[in-house]
N, C-alpha and C positions, 0 to 999 in steps of 0.2 A: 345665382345673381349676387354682386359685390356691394354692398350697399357705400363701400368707400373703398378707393385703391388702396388705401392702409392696410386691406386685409388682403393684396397679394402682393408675396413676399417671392422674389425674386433670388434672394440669399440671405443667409442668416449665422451669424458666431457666437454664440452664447445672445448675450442684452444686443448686439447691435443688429439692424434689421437692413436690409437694402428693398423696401417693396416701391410698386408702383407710383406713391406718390412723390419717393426722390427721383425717381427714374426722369420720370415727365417733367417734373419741374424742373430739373437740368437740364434734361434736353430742351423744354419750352425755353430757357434761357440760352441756351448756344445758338439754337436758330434765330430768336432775336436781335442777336448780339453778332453773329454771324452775316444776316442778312441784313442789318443797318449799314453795315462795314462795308458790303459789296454794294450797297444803295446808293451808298455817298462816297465814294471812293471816285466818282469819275461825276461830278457836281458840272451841270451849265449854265450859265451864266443868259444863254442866247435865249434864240426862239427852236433851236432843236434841242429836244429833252424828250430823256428815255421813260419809258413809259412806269416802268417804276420810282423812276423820278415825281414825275407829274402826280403816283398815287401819294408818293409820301406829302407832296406839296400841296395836297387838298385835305389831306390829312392834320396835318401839322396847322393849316390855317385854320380846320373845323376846330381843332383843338382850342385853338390861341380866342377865338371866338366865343367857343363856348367858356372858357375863362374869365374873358370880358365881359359877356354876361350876367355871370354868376357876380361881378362884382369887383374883381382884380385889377387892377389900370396896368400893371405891368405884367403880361400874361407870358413871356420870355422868361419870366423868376422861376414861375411855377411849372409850365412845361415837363421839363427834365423827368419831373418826378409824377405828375400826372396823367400824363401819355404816358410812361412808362405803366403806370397801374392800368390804365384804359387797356394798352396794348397785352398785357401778361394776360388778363381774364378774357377779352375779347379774343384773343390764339386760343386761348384754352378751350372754349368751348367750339372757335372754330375748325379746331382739330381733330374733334370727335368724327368725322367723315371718315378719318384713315380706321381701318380697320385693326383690333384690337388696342385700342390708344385710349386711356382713361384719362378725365382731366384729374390735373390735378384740384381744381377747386373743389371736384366732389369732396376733400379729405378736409376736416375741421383744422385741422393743423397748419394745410396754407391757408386760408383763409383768415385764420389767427394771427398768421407770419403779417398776410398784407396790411390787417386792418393795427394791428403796433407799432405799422411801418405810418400809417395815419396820424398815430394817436403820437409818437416822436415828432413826424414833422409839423403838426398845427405847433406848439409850442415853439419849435426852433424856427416857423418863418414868423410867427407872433414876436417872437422876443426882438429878431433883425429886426422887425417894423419899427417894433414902437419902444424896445429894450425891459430890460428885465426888470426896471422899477415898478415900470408902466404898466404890463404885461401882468406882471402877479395882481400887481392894485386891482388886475379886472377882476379879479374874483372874491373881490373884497365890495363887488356893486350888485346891488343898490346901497346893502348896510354889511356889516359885518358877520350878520348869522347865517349869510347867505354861502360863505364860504366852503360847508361840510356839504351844501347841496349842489354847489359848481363846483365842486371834487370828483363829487360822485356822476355829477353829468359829463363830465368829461370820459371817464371809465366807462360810464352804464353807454352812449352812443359808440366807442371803441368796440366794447360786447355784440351791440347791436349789428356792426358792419360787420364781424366776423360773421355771424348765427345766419345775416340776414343772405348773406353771396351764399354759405354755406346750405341752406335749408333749400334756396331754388336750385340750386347746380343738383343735388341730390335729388330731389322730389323730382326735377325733371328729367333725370338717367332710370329712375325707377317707374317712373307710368312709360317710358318710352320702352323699357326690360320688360316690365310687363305684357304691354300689348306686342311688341313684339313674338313673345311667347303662346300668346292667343292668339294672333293668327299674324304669323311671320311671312307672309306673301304680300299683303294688303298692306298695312300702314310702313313698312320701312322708309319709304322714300320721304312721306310725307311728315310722320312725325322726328323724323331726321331735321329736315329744314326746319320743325319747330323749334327745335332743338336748336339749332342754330340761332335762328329770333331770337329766341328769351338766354342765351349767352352773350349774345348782341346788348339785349336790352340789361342785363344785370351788369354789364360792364360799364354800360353808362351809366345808370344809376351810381355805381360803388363809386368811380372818379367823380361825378357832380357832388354827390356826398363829402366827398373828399375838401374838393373844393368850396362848397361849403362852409366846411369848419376853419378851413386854412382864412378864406374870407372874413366869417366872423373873430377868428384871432388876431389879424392886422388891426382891424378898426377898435381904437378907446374911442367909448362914447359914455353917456351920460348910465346908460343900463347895460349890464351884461346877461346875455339870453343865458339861463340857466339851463338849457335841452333845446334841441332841435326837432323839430316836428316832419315827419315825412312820409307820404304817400308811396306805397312801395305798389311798379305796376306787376 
């Protein structure tokens, strides 16, 4: 049992390594990238639309919705980038069905990749918002001592969305290895579809969080939340 694709190495030259977790993430990005292109390639306007039209267009609204929620008035800005996060984690674990296919989320190292890709953009859609005067000032609130501990909360929640995708994608390829092991007739089907769920549910978790921070970055207000508080299902 692999406790991360990291450890199967597909090829190897001296330091450089080819294993399972570039493997998947490449390929999880060509199909992506791949299957948007033939999605929208042939776009309708009417009232006949292809049926992968209609998924992406229920999709793309649940998105824009849930944005709106969270707090964003123009949910079109942020899209791009989180539908993309939604979409990369939610394949990943939806992919575990194909035989022999490891996500890559099991591997600390994307997980790392996504959540830096977090921790860059709350800043860069904070600074558009309200600009880089503004922007830095928030972490100069309430007082000025406050600035070494919204430094570090900025970094310590980054940490946390790596460890946090990282530790369920794991833990749940591991009881599911396991029991499979113990009796491999009986639970496959079922804790397969768990398995699914709780990829399901960690990928929305990871883009709300996302959003989230990108949320509290646009807004100057009179207090800057020094950490973020989260219920993890």
């Amino acid at each position: 049992m692999n406790l991360s694709p990291d450890n199967i190495i597909y090829w190897q030259a001296g330091f450089f390594k080819l294993n399972a977790t570039i493997i998947f993430t490449w390929g999880l990005m060509f199909v992506l990238v791949i299957g948007s292109k033939l999605i929208t390639r042939n776009l309708s306007t009417g009232l006949q639309r292809s049926r992968w039209q209609n998924l992406m267009e229920i999709m793309v609204t649940g998105i824009n919705l849930q944005i709106e929620e969270v707090g964003l008035n123009n949910p079109q800005k942020y899209i791009a980038f989180l539908g993309s996060l939604f979409l990369f984690v939610a394949m990943a674990a939806l992919f575990t069905i194909i035989p022999g296919y490891e996500p890559p989320t099991g591997s600390l190292s994307t997980t790392a990749a996504l959540a830096i890709c977090v921790f860059v953009a709350v800043p860069m859609f904070g600074i558009q918002q309200s600009g880089l005067k503004n922007y830095l000032r928030g972490y100069l609130k309430p007082t000025v001592i406050m600035l070494p501990f919204n430094i570090v909360s900025e970094i310590s929640r980054t940490l946390a969305l790596a460890v946090r995708l990282f530790g369920n994608m794991m833990s749940g390829a591991m009881i599911l290895a396991i029991l499979l092991t113990i009796t491999p007739f009986i639970f496959p089907v079922a804790m397969s579809a768990l398995g699914l769920l709780t990829g399901m549910v960690q990928a929305y978790i990871f883009s709300i969080l996302a959003t989230v921070y990108i949320a509290a970055a646009t807004r100057i207000s009179s207090t800057r939340p020094t950490g973020t508080t989260d219920q993890e299902t």
